[in-house]
N, C-alpha and C positions, 0 to 999 in steps of 0.2 A: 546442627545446621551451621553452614559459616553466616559470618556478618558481613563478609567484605561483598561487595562486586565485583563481578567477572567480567569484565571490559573485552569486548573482544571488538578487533581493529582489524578492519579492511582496508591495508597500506595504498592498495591502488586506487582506496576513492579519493574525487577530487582530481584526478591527473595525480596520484601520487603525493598530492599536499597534505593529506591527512597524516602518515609519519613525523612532518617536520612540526606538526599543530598540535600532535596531542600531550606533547611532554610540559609544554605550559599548563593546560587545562588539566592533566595529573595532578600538577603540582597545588595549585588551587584546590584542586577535592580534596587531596591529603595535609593540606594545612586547616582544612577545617573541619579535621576528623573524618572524613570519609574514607575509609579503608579500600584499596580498588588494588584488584588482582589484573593482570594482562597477557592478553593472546593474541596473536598476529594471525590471521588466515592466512594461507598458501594458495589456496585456488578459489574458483566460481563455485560456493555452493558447503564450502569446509564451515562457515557460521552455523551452519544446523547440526554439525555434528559435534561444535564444541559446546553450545549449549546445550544439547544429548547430555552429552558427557559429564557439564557442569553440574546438573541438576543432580545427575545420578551421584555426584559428589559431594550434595551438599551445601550446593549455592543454590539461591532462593530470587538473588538478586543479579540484572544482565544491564550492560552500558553497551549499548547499541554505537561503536564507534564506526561513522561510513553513512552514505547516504539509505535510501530506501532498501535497496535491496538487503544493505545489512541486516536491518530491523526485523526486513520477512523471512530471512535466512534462520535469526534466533528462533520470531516465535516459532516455525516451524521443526524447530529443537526443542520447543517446552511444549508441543503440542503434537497428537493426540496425548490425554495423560489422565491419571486415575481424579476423576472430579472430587475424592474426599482429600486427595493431598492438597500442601498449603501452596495456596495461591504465589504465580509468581509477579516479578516485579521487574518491566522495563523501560530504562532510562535512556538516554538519546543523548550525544556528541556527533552533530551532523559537520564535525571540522572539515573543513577544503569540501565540503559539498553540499546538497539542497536534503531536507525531509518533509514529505509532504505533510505527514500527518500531524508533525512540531507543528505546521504551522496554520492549523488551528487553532491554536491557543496562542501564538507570539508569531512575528514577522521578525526577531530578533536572531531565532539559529540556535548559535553554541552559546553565548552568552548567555541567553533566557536558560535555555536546557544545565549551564553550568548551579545558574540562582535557582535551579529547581534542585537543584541535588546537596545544595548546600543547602538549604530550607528544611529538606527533608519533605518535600510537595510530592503528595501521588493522589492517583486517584481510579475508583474503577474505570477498566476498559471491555467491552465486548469485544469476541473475539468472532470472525464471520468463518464456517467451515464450508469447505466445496469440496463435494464427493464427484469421482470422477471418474472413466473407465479404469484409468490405472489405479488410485487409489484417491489419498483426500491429501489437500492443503489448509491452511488455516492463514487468513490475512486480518489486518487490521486497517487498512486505506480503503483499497477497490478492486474489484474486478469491473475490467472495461470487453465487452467487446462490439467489432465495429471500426467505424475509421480510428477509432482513436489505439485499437489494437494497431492499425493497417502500419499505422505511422509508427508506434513504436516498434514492431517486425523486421519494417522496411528500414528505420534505424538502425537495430541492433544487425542486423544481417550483410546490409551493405556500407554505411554511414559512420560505423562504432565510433569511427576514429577520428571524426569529421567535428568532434566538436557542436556548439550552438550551429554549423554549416549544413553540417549532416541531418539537424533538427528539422532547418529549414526546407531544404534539399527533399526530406523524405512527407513531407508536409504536402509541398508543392504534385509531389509524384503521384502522392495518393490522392490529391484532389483530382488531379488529370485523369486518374482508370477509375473514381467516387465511385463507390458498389454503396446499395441500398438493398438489402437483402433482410431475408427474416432468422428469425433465432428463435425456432418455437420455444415455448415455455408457459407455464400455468404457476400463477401465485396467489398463496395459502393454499391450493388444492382448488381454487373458486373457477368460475366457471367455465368456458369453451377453453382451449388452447390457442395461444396469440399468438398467430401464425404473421402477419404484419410486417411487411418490409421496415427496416429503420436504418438509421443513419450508424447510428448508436445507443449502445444499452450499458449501464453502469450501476452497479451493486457495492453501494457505499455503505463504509461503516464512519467517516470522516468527511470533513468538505471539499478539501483538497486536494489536489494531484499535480502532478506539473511545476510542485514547487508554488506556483500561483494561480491556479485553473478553479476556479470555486464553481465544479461540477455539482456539486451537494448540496446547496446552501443551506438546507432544511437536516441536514444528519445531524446527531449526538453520538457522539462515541459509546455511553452510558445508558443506553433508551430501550435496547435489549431487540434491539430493529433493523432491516436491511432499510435501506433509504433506496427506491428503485427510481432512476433516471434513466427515461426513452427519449430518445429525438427520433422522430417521424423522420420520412420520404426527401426530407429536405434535398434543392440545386444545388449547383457549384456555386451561382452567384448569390444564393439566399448564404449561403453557407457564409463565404466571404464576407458577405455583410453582417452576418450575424456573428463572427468569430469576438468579438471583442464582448458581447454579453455573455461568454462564458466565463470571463475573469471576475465578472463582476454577479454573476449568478442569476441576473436578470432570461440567459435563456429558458429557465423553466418555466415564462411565461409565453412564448413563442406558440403559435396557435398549433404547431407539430409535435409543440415537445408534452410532456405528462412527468408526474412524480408519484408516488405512492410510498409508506410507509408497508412493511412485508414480515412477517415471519419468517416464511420460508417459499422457496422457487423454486419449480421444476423444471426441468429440461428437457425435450424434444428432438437433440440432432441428431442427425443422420449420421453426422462422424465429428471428428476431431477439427476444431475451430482454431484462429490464433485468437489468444486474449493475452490480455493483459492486465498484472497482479503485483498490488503495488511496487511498478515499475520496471517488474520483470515479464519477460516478454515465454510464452510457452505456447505448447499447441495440446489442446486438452478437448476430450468428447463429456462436457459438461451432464449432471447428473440430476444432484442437487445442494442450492444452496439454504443453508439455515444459519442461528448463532446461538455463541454460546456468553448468556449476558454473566457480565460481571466476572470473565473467568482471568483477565490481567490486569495486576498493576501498571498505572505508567507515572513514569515520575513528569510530571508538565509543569 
């Protein structure tokens, strides 16, 4: 097996800043012994197939260089995988961009993420798997869906390029057409199916999203647990009023909202939904969700 990391770098996260960021932060790992191998992706989607490829070669260890989607890109390269091979190990260089997942354990970024690699700091992560008509994913953030898919769809579809504008922009749109609809599903297998209109539904394995959105507040990455956040029926105006206690996780107490700790979730649609997975935006007819504890390293 190699000892080095396989750094693989998504040039265009950040607006393209992460090229001109990482050659300092190299330089720091390998002044203090960190052996670090590198890969540049070419397109939307090439990070899963180099850590495929990585694994199959040998490397055990990945530096997630890019914001979220990097991260979901890998493990979805080291995962499905034989549960008696050796466990792997991912580390984070969120340069020129945000990760949500860093940042439950630091508000620092690259910096924190650099003194975790120079440390030699990991620790287990649970991995969340979603079976799906086409096949299965594997995340370590969230599946959202709901408004907070609505908004990231209506982002990436129309907004991409709009910047923090386009955030806002697609924010606004989706409060104006607000759907409260239901998502059936049944969890642990217990009782009636929860047919329940909601605002939004979130299947955490972490607290964060958004960079700064502490949807979770109650998750462990480590707990071997889905963390299940509902928000009820909620208005436009309840909504608005209420937006600032999701930064701070205070909406799990909102007389709409509910949290449960889960095993595992079933699903109920009728067809194919958008959601939203840490950060990337898909349209998938949900199956079921479960996890799998303790099955990655992260270096935090």
């Amino acid at each position: 097996m190699k000892d080095a990391f396989l750094a693989v770098v998504n040039p265009a996260a950040g607006g393209g800043r992460s090229r001109n960021l990482i050659a300092p932060a190299l330089e720091r790992l390998r002044a203090g012994g960190i052996c670090v191998d590198l890969i540049e992706t070419r397109s939307c989607g090439e990070a899963t197939q180099i850590a495929r490829d990585g694994y199959t070669r040998g490397y055990r260890k990945f530096i997630a260089v890019g914001g979220d989607g990097t991260s979901y890109e890998i493990v979805n390269g080291l995962f499905p995988r034989d549960p008696s091979a050796e466990t792997p190990t991912l580390a984070f260089l969120p340069v020129g961009t945000g990760n949500s997942f860093l940042r439950d354990f630091t508000d620092r970024g690259a910096e924190h993420a650099i003194e975790a690699l120079l440390a030699r700091r990991s620790q287990s992560c649970d991995v969340l798997r979603l079976r799906h008509s086409g096949g299965l994913i594997h995340y370590i953030n969230l599946l959202a869906l709901g408004f907070a898919a609505d908004v990231a769809a209506l982002r990436a579809r129309r907004f991409s390029a709009w910047g923090e504008i386009g955030y806002q922009s697609a924010i606004l749109i989706s409060l104006a057409r607000l759907r409260r609809r239901p998502f059936p599903l049944r969890v642990d297998e217990q009782g009636e199916i929860d047919g329940r209109p909601s605002l939004f539904l979130t299947f955490n394995n972490s607290k964060y999203t958004g960079g700064s959105m502490l949807i979770a507040p109650k998750a462990e990455v480590n707990d071997g647990l889905i963390e299940y956040v509902r928000w009820g029926p909620i208005g436009r105006v309840g909504l608005i009023r209420n937006l600032p206690t999701l930064y701070d996780g205070t909406h799990i107490h909102h007389p709409l909202a509910e949290r449960r700790a889960a095993r595992r979730v079933d699903f109920y649609l009728d067809e194919p939904v958008d959601v939203m997975v840490d950060g990337e935006v898909l349209t998938l007819q949900c199956q079921t969700l479960d996890v799998l504890p303790a099955s990655l390293k992260v270096v935090v």
